[in-house]
N, C-alpha and C positions, 0 to 999 in steps of 0.2 A: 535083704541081707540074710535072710535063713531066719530060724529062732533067733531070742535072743539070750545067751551063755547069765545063767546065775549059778554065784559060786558056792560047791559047799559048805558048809560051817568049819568044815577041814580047813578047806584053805582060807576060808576068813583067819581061823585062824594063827595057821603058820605065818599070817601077814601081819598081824598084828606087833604093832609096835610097842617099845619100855613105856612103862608105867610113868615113866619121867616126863613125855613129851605132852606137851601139854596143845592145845591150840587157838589162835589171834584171833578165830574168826567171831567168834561172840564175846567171850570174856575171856580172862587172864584168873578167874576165880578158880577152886577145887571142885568143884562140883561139877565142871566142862570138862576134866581134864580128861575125859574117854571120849572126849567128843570126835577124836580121828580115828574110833573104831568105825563109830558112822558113820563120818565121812569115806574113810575107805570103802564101807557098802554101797554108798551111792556112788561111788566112782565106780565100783563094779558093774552097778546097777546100769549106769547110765554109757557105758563104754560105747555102744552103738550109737546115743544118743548126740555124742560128740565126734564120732570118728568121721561121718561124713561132714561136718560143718567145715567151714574154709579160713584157714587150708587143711584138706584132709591130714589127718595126724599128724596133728599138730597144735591138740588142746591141752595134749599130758602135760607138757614141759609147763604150762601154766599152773599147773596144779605143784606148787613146788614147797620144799619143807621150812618157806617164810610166809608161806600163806597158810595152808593147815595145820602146820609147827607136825611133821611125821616124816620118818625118814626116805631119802629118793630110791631106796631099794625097793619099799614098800610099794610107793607110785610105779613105780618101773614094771613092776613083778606085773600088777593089778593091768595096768594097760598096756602090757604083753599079752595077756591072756584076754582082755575082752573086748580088743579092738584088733582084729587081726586083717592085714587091710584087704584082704580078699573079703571082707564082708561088707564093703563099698560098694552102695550099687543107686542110681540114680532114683529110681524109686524103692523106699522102704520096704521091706517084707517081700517084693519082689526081683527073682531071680532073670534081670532083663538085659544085654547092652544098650547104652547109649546111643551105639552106630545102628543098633536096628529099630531107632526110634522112625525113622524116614520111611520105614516099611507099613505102618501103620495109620491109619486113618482117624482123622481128633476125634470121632466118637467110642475107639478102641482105647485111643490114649487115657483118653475121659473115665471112661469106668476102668484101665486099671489104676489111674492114678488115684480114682477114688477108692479103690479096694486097699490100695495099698496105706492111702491116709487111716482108712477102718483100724486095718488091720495094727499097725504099728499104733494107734492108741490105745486097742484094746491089750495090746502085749505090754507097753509101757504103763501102762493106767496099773495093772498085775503086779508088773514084776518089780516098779514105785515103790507099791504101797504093801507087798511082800518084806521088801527092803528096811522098810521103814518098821512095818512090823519084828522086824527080827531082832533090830537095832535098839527097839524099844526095852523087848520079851528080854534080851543078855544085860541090858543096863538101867534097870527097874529107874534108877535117878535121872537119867538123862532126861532133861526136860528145857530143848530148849528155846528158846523166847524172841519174835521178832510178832512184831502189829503194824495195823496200817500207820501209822504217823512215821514210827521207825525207817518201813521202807521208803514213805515218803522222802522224808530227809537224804538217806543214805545215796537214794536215786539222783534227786535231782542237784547234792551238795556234793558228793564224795565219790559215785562212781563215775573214772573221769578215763579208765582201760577196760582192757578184757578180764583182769584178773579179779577186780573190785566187785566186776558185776557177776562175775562166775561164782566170787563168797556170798553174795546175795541169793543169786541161785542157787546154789547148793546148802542156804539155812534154811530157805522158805520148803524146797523138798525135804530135808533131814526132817525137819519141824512141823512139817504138812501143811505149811500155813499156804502150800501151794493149790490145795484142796479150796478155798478161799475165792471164787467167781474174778471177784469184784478183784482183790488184790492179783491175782494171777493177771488178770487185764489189763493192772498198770505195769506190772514188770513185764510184758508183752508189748507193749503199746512204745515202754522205752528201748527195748530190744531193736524193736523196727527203725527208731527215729538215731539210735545209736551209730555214731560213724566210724567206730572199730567193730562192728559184728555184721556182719552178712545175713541176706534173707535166708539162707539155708539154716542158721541155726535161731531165726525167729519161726520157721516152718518145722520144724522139728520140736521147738519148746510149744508150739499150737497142738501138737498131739500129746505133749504132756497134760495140758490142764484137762481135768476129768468132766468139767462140766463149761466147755466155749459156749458162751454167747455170740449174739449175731453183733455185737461193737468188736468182739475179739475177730472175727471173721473178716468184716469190713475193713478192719485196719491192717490183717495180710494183705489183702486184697490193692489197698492203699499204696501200701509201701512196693507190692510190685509196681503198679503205674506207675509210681513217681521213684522207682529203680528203672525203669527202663526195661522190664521183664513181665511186660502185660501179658503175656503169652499164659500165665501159670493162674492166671484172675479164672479162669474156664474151670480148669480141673478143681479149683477150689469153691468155685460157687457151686457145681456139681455136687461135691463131696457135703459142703454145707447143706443143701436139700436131700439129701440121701440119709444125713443125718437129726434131720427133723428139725431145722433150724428155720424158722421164719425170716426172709428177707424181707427189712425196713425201708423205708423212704431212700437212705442213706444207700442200700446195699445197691441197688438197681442204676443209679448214675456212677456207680464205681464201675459196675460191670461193662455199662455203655463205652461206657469212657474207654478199657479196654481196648473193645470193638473199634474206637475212632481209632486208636494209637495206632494198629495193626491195619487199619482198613478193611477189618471184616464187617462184609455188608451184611452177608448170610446170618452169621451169629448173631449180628446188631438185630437182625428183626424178628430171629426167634426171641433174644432180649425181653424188644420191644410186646411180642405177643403175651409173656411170661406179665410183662408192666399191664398194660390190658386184663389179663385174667384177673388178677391180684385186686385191680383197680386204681393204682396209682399212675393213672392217663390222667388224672387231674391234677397232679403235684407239679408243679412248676420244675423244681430242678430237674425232675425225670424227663419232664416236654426237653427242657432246654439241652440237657446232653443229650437227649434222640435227635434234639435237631441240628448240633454240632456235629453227632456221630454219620447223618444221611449226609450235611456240608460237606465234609472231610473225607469223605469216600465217594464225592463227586454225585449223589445220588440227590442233587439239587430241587427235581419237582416231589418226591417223597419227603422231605426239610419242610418245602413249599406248603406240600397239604397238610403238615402235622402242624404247621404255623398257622395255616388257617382255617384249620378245623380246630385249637386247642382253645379253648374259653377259657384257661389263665395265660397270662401274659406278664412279663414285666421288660423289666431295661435290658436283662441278658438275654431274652428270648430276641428280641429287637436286633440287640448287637450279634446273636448267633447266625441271625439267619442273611442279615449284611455281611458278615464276614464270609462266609460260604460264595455271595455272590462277587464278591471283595476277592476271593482267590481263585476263580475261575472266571475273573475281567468280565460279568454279563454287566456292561455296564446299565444297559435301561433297566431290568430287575433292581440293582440296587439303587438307582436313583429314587426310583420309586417307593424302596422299602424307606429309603433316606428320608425323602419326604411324607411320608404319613406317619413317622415314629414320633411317639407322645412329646417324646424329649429327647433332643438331637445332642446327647450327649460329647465331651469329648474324642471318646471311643470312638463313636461311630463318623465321625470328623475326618475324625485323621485318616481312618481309612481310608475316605470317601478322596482325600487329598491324594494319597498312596494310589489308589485307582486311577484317578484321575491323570495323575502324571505318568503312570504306564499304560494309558490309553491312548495316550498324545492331546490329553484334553487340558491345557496349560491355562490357558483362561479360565475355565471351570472350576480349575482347582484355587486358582487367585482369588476366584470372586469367594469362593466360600471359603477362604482362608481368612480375608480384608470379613466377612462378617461374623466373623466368631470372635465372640465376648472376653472369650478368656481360654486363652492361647497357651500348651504348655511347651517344654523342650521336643516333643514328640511332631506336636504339630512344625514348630519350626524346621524341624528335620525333615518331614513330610514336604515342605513346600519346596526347602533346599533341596533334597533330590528329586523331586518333580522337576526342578529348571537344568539339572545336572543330567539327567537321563535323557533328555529332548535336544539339548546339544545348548543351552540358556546360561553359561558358565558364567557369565558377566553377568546376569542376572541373579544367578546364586549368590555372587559374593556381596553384591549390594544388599541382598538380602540379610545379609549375615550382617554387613556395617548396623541394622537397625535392632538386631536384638540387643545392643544396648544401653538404649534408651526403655528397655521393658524390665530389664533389672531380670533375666535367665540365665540361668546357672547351663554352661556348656559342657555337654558331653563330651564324648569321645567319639559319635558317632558323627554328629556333627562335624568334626572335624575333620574326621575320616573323607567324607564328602567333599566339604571344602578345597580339601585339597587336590582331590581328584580334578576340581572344576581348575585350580591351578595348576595341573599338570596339562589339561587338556588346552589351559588358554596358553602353556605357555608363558605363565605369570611368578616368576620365580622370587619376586618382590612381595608378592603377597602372601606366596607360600611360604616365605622366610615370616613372615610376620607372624601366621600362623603357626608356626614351628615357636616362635618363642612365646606365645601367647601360651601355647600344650608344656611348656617348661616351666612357665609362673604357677597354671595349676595344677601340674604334678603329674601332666599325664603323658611326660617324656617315653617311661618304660613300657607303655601300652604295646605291645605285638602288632596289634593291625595298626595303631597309628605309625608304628617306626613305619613297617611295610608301604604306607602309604607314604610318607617324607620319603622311599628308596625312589619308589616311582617318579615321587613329584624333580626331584634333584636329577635323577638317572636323566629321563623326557626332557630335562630344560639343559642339558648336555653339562650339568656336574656332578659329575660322576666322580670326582673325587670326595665332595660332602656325603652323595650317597657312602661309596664305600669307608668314609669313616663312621656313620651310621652303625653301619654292618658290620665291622670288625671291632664297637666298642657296647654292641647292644649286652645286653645279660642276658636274653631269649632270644632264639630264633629257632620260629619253626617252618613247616616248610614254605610257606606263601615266601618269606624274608630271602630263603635262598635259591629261590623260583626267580622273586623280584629282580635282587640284585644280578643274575644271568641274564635276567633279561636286560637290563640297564644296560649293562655290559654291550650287548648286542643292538640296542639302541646307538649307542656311540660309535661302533666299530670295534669295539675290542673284544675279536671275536677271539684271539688265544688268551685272554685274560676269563672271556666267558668259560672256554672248554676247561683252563685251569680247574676254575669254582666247580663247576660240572662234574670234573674228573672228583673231587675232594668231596664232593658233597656227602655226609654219613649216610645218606638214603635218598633213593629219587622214586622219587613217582612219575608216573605218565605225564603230566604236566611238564617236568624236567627235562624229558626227553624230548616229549612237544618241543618247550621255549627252543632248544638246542639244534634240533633238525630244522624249525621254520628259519632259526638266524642264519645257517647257512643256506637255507633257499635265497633268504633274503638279499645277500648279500653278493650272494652265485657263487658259490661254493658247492655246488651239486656234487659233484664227485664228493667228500667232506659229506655232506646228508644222505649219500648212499651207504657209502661205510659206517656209519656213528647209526642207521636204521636195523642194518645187518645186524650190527652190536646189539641193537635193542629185539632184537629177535632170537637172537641167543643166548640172552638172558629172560627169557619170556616172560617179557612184559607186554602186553596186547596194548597196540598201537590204537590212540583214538583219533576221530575224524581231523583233528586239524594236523595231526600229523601226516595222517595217507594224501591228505592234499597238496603238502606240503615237497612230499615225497614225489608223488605224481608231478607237481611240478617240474618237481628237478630231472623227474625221466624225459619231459617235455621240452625243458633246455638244452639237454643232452642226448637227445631224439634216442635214448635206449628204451627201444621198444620193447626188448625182451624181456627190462626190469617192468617195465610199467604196468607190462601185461602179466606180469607175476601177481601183482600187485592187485590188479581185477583180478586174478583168482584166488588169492587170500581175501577181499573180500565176500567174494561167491562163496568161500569155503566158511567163510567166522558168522556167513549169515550178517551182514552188514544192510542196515536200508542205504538202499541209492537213492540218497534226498538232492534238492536242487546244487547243494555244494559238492559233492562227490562225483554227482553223475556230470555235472560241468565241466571240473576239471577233470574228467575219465574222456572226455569229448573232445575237450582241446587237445589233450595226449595224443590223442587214437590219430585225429587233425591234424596235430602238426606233425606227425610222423607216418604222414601219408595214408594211411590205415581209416577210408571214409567209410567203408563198409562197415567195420567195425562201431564205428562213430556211432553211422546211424544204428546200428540195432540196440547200443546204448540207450540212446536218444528214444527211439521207439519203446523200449520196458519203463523208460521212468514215467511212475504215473501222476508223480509232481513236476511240474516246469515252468521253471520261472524265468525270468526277461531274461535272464543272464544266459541259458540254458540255449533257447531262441539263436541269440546272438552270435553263441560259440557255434552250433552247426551251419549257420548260413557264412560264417566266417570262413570258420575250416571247409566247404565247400568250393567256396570261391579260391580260395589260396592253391585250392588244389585243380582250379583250372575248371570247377563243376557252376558254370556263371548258371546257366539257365535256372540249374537244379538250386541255385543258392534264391533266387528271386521268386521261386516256386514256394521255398519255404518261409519266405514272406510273408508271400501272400496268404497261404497258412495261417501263419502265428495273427495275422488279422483278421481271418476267419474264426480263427477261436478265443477273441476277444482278447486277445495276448496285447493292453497297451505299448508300442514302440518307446524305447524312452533316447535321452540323445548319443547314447551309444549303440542301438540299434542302427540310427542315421550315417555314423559314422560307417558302420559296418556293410550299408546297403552300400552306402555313397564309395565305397572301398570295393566291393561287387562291378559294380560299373567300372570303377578306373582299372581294376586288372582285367576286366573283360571289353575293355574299349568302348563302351557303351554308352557315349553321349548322351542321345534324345533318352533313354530310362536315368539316366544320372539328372541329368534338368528334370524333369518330373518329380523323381523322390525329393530333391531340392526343393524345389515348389512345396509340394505335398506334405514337406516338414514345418511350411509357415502357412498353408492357406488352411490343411487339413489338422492337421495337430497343434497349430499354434505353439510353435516352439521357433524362438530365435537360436539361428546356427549360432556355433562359437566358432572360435580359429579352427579345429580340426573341420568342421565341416567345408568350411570354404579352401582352408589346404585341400583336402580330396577334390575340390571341385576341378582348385589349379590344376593338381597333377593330372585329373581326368582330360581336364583340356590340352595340357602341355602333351601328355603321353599320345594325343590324339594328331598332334601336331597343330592344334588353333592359340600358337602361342600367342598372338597381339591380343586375342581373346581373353585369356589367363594372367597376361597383363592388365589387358584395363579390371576385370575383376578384382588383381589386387589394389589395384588404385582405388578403384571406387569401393572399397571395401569399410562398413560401418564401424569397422574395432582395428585397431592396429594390426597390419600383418606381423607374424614372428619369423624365422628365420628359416622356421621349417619350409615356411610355405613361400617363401620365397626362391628357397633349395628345391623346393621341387622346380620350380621354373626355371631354375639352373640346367637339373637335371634333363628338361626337358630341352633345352639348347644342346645342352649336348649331345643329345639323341637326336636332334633333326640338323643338327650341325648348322645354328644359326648364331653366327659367331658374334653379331655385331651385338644382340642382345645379351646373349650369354657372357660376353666383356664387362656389359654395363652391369648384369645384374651380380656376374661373380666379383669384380672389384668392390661393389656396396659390400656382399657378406661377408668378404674378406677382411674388411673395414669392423662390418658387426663383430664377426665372433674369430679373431686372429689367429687363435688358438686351435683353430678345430680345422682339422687336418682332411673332413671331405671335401668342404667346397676349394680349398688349395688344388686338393688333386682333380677333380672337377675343369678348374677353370684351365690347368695344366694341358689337361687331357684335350679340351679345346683346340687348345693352341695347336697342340702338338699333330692331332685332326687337320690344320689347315698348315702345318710347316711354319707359323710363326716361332722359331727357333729361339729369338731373343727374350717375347715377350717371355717364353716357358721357363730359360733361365733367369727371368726376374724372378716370377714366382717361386721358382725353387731357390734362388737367393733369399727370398723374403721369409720362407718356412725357415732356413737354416738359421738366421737372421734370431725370426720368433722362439726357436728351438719347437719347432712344429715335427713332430715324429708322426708320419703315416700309419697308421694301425696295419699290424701287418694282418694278409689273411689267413686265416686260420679254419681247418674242417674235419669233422669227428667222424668216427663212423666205430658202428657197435657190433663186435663180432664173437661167440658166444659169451656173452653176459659183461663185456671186456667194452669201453669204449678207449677208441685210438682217436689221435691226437695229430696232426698234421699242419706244420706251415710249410708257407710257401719258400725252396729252396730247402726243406728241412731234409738232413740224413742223419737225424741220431738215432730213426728207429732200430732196433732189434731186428728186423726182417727186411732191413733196405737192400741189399745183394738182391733178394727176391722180386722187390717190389722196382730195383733197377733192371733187373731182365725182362720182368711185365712190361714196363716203358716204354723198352724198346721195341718190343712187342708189338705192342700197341700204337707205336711210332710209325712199323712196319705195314699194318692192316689200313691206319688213316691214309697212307702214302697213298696205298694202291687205289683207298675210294675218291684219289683225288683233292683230299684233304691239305693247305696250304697256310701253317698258320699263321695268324690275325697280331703284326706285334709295335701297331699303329701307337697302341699305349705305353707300351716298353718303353724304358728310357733310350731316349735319341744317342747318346755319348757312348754307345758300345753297338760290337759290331754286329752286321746281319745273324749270322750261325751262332753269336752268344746269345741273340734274343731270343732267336727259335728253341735256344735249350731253356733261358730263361723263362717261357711260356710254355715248356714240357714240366717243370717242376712247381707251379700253379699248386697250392694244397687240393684243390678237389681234384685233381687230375691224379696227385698223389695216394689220395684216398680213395680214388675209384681203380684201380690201381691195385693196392691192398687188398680192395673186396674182390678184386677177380681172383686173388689168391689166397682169401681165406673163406668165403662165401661158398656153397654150393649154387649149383647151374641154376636152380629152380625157385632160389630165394633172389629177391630185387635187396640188391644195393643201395642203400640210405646212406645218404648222407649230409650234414647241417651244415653250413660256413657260415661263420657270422658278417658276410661283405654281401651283395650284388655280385651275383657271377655275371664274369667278362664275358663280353661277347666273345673270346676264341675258346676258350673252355664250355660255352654252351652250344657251339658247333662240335667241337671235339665228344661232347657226349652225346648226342645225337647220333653220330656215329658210329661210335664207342658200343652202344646198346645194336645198332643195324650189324656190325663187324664181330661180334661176342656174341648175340643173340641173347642180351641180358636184360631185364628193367633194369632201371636206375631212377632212382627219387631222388634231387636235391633240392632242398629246404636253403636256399639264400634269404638275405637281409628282407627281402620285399614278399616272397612266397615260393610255393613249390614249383617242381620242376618235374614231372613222368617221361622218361626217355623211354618211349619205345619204338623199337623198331624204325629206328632213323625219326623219330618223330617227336615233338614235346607238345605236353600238353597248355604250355603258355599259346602257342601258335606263335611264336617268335616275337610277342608282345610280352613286354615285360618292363 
């Protein structure tokens, strides 16, 4: 801040107030009554002393004329003139910015901060006791009076603001009793512990006392670590040996300590060298914070050696260096340290339980639970989330019925858990119990309890309890309106979720997260694309569960262009591609035809797990690449990659789209004889459809007969499905009436068993079943097909003309009606409904939505880009002749992604091989 400004006796004395005013701060007698000349000098004196303290200027107005009894023109005048706020500067004495503190390196910072501690003592120390002097010399009587008992009292009985302690401070300076070691140490010591004053102006009153000891030092020191501003413990231990100050037993585990808070390792062991030189390697506290400080900065075998080479020891050495192995899960380390500790306190207990149950070691933790003498709330919490985190929720709460019987006072924490265990079981009975149990002892308005009651009510689908939770809480911060969006979106009430959403005073990523995942969830993709844009335009940086999230939805909506945006905003933000990001970047690339892409994904991730495996040999297969998908099998078993039974699913899925019997019975086998894994229903569904598709339907019958677990419906549908495809009517009678019977309601096997009939001209039977749906009020899902044309996805059903570009996409039709003709092309309209006439069918299987969608892409697509496109049905067999040709007569790709897999039309050709 430059010099620092003392004022002449000029203007002392123009400042000077009537002889009338007298002042409160010591006495009310005559012999004080000049005591606000000197005060006025010290306020001059000290104008710098104050200006930086927090909040910068903004200590004048305490200085007011009911505290010194002197008038505000005087105060005003005085810290006008010696607080000017250009003399604000982050270090004392020097002329530095703040913003160029980044440019500098801590051992640059180091020595100016300790020059500038020098310097501003040695100008305050001068320009004090100048002050004081002056003060003395014009008022020969002024004498006046505070001693240690005095300030005792005033301290710890009456200063209760910043104004109280300011008259404290400014009688022991006026009076010099500041000069005083010992006494300046207590008014320093309460400074720090005071929760109206800031360490700025306990580090500014450190440069006043003229003679700091090393307890004065230690206790700044102090009070940063336990402000949360370890950073500033360096420049002051510095400063302190620079000024010939002895560091004690005491000073050295402060410093350490630092070091842990920050994670500096480097500093920690220059520290530690300093403890060494000195010789306090043999003090216990020093051992124990060096070996917390190596714990906590992960430097576990340097902890290790200072533990076993330190010949003192006690209980916190013990519990220091368990803790270290406690947060970095090495479980055999600390069992180890667990077992040879003199005395297996509860400390070191509970951890060991804490471990335990984030290791997956549940019996472990039971057994050493069931033997510990004397149990407190900790340990109880300990055991309850050990069964809560392992997925043991019924175990938790039984646990909880027995506390008691032991006479333990419950927390909040506990409860917290608990309830979680009832949100996950599903147990709304119990969580109600516990909700009123948290209102008998008072701990209704806890924050995270309510948050927990939003979850546990939202998850058991009442979500009206939850919301009146929420709209009668006294707090809520942001978990509460995280939770409740999310509840929301548990339920379904995803415009009552966007409401909160839209209203919320601030969101965080989180927010944005809950919001984008619920409309994945839900399939509101388009909804998750717009509300991500948004969250991009308010730049907030998307975290991982949202880009997956996101990814998804491009995956639903085969927009390839977004998704691929998307791998490049990660490429660009520097993103790791872990097994969750690069899995779902694979199925994108996968299901939107894009396997090249896939795999060079696939190939840079240098983590891969089952999941990872699964989706490339997937998306390979879907896309017509059988061999290439069995290849990467074989693979993933080469590199020790365990199959798990969705890998089976996935082979066994390889095989049925690629017709592949004798490998389908193999992997079958090789799932019970080689892995010992019993199939579930999805495995022996794949097996049906492999057979059915293969046409060995008597085969895919008795399998489901002799089938060890109830067939379901699915896999019964496939053997439907496969009647209808080899047109074996008598079967596909018998098995489409049962499913008809199963599931009334569900409008495939209806159309299914239709399709049959109508295959062989049973005319009547078809109008049963079309009686029967109208009958059930059975609605056909109609088909529907998207397709993404710059950054834009379109939307198409079948017979639809409300596009904007239908004129257009009606003269493509025709078009294209045109070029089938000549290749000979005659369409398929076996499926149509029988009750209208020839020429209405053929236009009714022209206006098909992927016909309509491919269609579009020839007129908004360039030549050189392949046509995508998704239907959520099984495309018909005349639409997958008509694109075959489509691609021969246009010279186009064409991708379509139906219900069951891909399609590559090229050049008269697909890549199913007309198996499908």
């Amino acid at each position: 801040m430059g010099a620092v400004h003392s004022p002449p006796p000029a203007a002392v004395a123009a400042r000077r107030p009537s002889t009338g005013e007298g002042c409160l701060l010591v006495s009310s007698t005559n012999r004080y009554k000049n005591l606000h000349i000197n005060a006025g000098i010290f306020l001059s004196a000290s104008a710098s002393f104050f200006c930086s303290s927090t909040p910068a200027h903004s200590i004048g107005p305490w200085f007011s004329g009911t505290v010194f009894g002197f008038n505000h023109r005087t105060l005003d005048a005085a810290w006008r003139d010696f607080c000017p706020p250009c003399s604000h500067r982050l270090f004392s004495g020097l002329l530095i910015s703040p913003f160029e503190l980044h440019r500098l390196q801590w051992p640059w910072i180091l020595d100016l901060h300790a020059m500038a501690i020098q310097r501003s003592m040695k100008v305050w120390r001068k320009h004090v006791n100048s002050s004081i002097d002056y003060s003395v010399t014009r008022n020969p009587s002024f004498k006046p009076t505070i001693d240690l008992p005095i300030l005792e009292e005033r301290l710890q009985r009456g200063c209760q603001n910043p104004k109280l302690f300011l008259q404290i401070h400014a009688q022991m300076t006026v009076s010099g009793f500041i000069k005083d070691t010992y006494a300046a140490s207590r008014l320093f010591s309460f400074s720090t512990n005071a929760h109206f004053l800031d360490l700025e102006y306990s580090r500014r009153l450190l440069h006043q006392i003229e003679y700091p000891n090393g307890f004065i030092w230690n206790t700044m020191m102090r009070a940063y670590n336990q402000k949360n501003s370890p950073q500033w413990c360096f420049p002051l231990y510095k400063s302190m040996l620079e000024c010939d100050i002895i560091p004690d037993n005491y000073t050295y585990p402060i410093v350490v300590q630092a070091c842990a808070l920050q994670f500096c390792v480097i500093e920690g062991k220059q520290i530690h060298t300093h403890i060494s030189k000195v010789g306090f390697d043999s003090d216990v506290y020093a051992v124990n914070t060096l070996i917390n400080m190596y714990s906590a900065c992960g430097h576990l075998e340097d902890a290790r050696f200072l533990f076993d080479e330190s010949l003192v020891l006690d209980s916190v050495s013990w519990n220091s260096i368990l803790a270290g192995y406690v947060q970095f899960g090495d479980v055999d380390n600390a069992v180890y340290i667990f077992n040879n500790m003199p005395e297996q306190n509860n400390i070191a207990s509970n951890s060991m339980i804490a471990l335990f149950g984030r290791s997956n070691r549940v019996e472990d933790a039971r057994k050493l639970f069931d033997e510990m003498l004397n149990r407190d709330i900790v340990t109880w919490t300990a055991m309850i989330n050990c069964y809560e985190q392992n997925g043991m929720f019924r175990d938790a709460l039984e646990l909880f019925y027995l506390i008691k019987g032991y006479e333990i006072l419950i927390d909040e924490v506990v409860m917290v858990s608990l309830l979680s265990a009832c949100a996950s079981l599903g147990a709304t009975k119990e969580g109600e119990l516990i909700h009123g149990l948290s209102i008998r002892i008072g701990f209704e308005t806890y924050v995270n309890l309510q948050n927990a009651l939003i979850h546990l009510y939202s998850s058991c689908g009442k979500i009206s309890a939850a919301q009146l939770l929420f709209d009668s809480a006294n707090y809520l911060d942001q978990i509460s309106w995280n939770s409740m969006i999310s509840g929301y979106i548990k339920c379904g009430l995803l415009e009552k979720a966007r409401n909160l959403f839209d209203s919320m005073p601030q969101k965080d990523v989180v927010s944005w997260s809950t919001m984008i995942s619920g409309y994945t969830k839900h399939a509101c993709f388009s909804d998750a694309l717009a509300l991500f844009s948004r969250m991009q335009i308010e730049g907030i940086k998307p975290d991982e569960t949202t880009l997956v999230s996101i990814l998804s939805a491009c995956t639903n909506l085969s927009a390839l262009e977004q998704g691929k945006w998307v791998h490049s905003y990660l490429k660009k933000h520097e993103y790791t591609i872990n097994v969750f990001l690069g899995t779902t970047l694979i199925d994108m690339y996968m299901k939107c035809g894009c396997t090249e892409t896939a795999i060079e994904v696939f190939n840079g991730m240098d983590d891969k797990g089952t999941s990872t495996w699964n989706a490339v040999i997937l998306g390979l297969a879907i896309n017509g690449f059988f061999e290439e998908a069995l290849n990467k099998f074989s693979d993933m078993e080469r590199h020790g990659v365990v199959p798990n039974e969705i890998t089976f699913v996935v082979v066994l899925g390889v095989c049925r789209h690629g017709g592949l019997v004798n490998e389908g019975r193999k992997h079958f086998n090789a799932m019970k004889q080689v892995y010992n894994m019993k199939p579930n229903i999805k495995h022996y569904g794949c097996m049906v459809d492999l057979l059915g598709r293969a046409g060995l339907l008597v085969e895919a019958e008795d399998l489901i007969t002799n089938m060890p677990i109830v067939p379901d419906v699915a896999t019964w549908g496939a053997l439907l499905g496969a009647c209808r495809k080899h047109g074996n009517v008598e079967m596909g009678e018998r098995v489409g009436r049962k499913l008809v019977e199963f599931e009334p309601q569900h409008d495939g096997f209806h159309v299914l068993l239709s399709n049959i009939y109508a295959s062989k001209g049973k005319w009547d039977e078809l109008m049963e079943i079309r009686s029967m749906m109208k009958q059930r009020k059975v609605v056909k899902l109609p088909g529907c097909s998207m397709i993404e044309a710059d950054g834009v996805v379109h939307e198409f059903l079948s017979g639809d003309n409300t596009h904007p570009q239908m004129s257009d996409i009606e003269r493509m039709l025709e078009e294209i009606a045109r070029r089938l003709k000549r290749e000979g092309y005659e369409p398929n309209t076996i499926d149509v409904a029988f009750d209208i006439e020839g020429e209405e069918k053929e236009s009714s299987v022209y206006k098909h939505s992927e016909k309509l969608a491919i269609a579009f892409g020839l007129i908004s697509t360039s030549q050189s880009m392949p046509i995508r496109i998704m239907k959520n049905l099984r495309i018909c067999e005349d639409c997958h002749i008509a694109a075959k040709i489509i691609s021969r007569a246009f010279d186009r790709e064409i991708v379509i992604r139906d219900k069951q897999r891909f399609h590559h039309f090229r050049m008269g050709v697909c890549s199913c091989s007309d198996y499908w």
